[in-house]
C-alpha positions in Angstrom: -45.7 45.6 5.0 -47.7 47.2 8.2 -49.1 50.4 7.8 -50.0 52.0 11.1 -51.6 55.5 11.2 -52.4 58.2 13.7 -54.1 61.2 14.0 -52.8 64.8 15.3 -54.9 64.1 18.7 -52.8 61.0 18.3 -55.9 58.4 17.6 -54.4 55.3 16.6 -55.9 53.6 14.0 -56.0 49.5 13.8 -52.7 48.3 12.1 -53.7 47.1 8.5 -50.8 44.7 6.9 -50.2 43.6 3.5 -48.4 41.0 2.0 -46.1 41.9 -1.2 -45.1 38.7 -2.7 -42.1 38.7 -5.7 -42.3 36.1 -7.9 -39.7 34.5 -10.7 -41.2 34.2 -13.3 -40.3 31.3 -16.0 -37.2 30.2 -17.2 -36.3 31.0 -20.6 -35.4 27.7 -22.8 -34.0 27.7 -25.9 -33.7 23.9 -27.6 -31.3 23.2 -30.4 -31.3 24.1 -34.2 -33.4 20.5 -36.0 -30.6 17.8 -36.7 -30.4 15.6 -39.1 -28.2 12.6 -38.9 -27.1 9.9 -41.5 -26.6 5.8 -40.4 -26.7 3.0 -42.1 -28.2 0.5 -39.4 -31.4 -0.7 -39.8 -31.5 -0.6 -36.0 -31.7 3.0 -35.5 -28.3 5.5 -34.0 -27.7 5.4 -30.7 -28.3 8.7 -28.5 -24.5 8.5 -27.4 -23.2 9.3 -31.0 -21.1 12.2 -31.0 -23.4 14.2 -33.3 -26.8 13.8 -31.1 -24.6 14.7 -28.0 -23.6 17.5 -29.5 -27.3 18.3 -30.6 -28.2 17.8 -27.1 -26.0 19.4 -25.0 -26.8 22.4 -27.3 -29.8 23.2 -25.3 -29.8 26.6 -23.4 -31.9 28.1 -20.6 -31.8 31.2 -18.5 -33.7 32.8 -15.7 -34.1 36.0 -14.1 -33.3 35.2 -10.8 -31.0 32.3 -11.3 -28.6 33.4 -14.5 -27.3 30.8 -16.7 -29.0 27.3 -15.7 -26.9 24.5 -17.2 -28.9 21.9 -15.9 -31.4 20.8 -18.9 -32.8 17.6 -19.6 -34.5 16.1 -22.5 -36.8 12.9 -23.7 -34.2 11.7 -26.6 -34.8 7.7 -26.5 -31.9 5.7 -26.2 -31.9 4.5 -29.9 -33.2 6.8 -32.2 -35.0 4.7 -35.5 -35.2 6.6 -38.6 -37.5 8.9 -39.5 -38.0 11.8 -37.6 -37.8 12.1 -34.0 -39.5 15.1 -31.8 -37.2 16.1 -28.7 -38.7 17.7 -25.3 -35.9 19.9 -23.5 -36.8 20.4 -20.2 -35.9 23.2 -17.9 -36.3 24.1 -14.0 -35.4 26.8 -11.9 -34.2 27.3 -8.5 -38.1 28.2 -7.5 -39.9 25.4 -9.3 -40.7 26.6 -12.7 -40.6 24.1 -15.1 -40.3 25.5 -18.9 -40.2 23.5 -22.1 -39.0 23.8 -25.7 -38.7 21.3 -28.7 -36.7 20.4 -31.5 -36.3 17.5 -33.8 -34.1 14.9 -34.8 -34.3 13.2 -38.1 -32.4 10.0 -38.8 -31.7 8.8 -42.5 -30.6 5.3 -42.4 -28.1 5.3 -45.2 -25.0 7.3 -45.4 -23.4 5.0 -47.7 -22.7 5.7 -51.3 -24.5 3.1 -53.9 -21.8 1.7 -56.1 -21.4 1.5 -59.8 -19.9 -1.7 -61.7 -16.8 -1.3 -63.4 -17.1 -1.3 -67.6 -15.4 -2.3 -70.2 -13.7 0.1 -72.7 -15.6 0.4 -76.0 -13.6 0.5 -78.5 -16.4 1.1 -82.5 -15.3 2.3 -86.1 -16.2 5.8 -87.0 -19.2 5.9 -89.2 -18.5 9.7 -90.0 -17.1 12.8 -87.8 -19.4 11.4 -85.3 -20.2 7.9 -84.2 -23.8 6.6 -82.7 -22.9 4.3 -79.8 -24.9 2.2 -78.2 -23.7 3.0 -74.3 -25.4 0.0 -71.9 -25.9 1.1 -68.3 -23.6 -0.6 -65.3 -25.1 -2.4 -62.3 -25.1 -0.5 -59.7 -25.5 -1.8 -56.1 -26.3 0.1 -53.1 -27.0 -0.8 -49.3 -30.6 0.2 -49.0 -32.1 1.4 -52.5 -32.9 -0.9 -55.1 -33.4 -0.5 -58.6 -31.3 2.5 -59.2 -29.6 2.8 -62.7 -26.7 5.1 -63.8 -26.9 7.9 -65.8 -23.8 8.6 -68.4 -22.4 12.2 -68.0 -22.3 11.8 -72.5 -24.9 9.7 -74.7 -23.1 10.5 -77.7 -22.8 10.8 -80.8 -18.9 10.7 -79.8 -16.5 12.2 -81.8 -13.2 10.4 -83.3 -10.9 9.7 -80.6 -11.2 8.6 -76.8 -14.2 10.5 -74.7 -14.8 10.0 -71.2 -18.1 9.1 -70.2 -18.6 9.1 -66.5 -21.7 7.5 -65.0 -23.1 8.6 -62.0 -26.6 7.9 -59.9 -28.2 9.0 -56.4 -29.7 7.0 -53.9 -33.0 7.6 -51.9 -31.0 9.2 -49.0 -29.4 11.5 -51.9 -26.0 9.6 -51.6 -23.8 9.9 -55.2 -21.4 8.0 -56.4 
């Protein structure tokens, strides 16, 4: 802007000018909703699974001058281990101004259900209307937990007749079978 200014006897004064300088301010990043993702490699997931794709491209960012800025990019490794893992989601605009948000990723290496052993029908006389029965637990096996045991879903006394008992456990990454 000049300003230039004169008098009624039409005495100039010096011009005086200013600058006026707009400026954009930051973009506006919003990163993803915290994932949490199931494998059951020891070697971590890889950033390409469907899932963390999805997770990343969920990313969004806006700016006042430039609308809708698709562009985003984040630190995600290439293979994420388990555990959890701490995503930067990066964001520029059209002037230069760099914005940031963060959001997580955690990985639990075991999606796969521990498995119970198969057991024998018991087949005990009555001692009365109902029967004590000595019920002994199943192995039970799993990919990544150890020493996990198998709870019956009926301890007894049972009474005469067939009963059901259904044995069930959890593994560490909360997997049932």
């Amino acid at each position: 802007l000049s300003y230039n200014v004169s008098d009624a006897q039409g005495n100039a004064s010096q011009s005086l000018t200013r600058q006026v300088k707009v400026t954009d301010g930051l973009p506006i990043i919003q990163a993803p909703v915290a994932l949490t993702v199931f494998t059951n490699s020891v070697d971590g997931l890889s950033v390409n699974d469907a899932q963390v794709q999805g997770f990343l491209n969920s990313a969004t960012a806006s700016d006042k001058q430039d609308g809708e800025i698709t562009t985003i990019g984040n630190d995600a490794p290439q293979t994420l281990l388990a555990g959890e893992t701490i995503v930067i989601f990066t964001v520029t605009d059209s002037t230069g101004n760099v914005s940031n948000a963060q959001s997580t990723i955690t990985v639990v290496f075991d999606a796969e259900a521990p498995m119970i052993a198969e057991t024998a029908t018991l087949s005990v006389e009555a001692t009365g209307t109902l029967t004590e029965v000595s019920l002994t637990a199943p192995e039970v096996t799993d990919n990544r937990s150890s020493d996990l045991t198998a709870t019956p879903s009926d301890n007894g006394p049972f009474p005469l007749g067939d009963t059901e008992v259904i044995w069930q456990t959890v593994d560490m990454a909360g997997n049932t079978a």
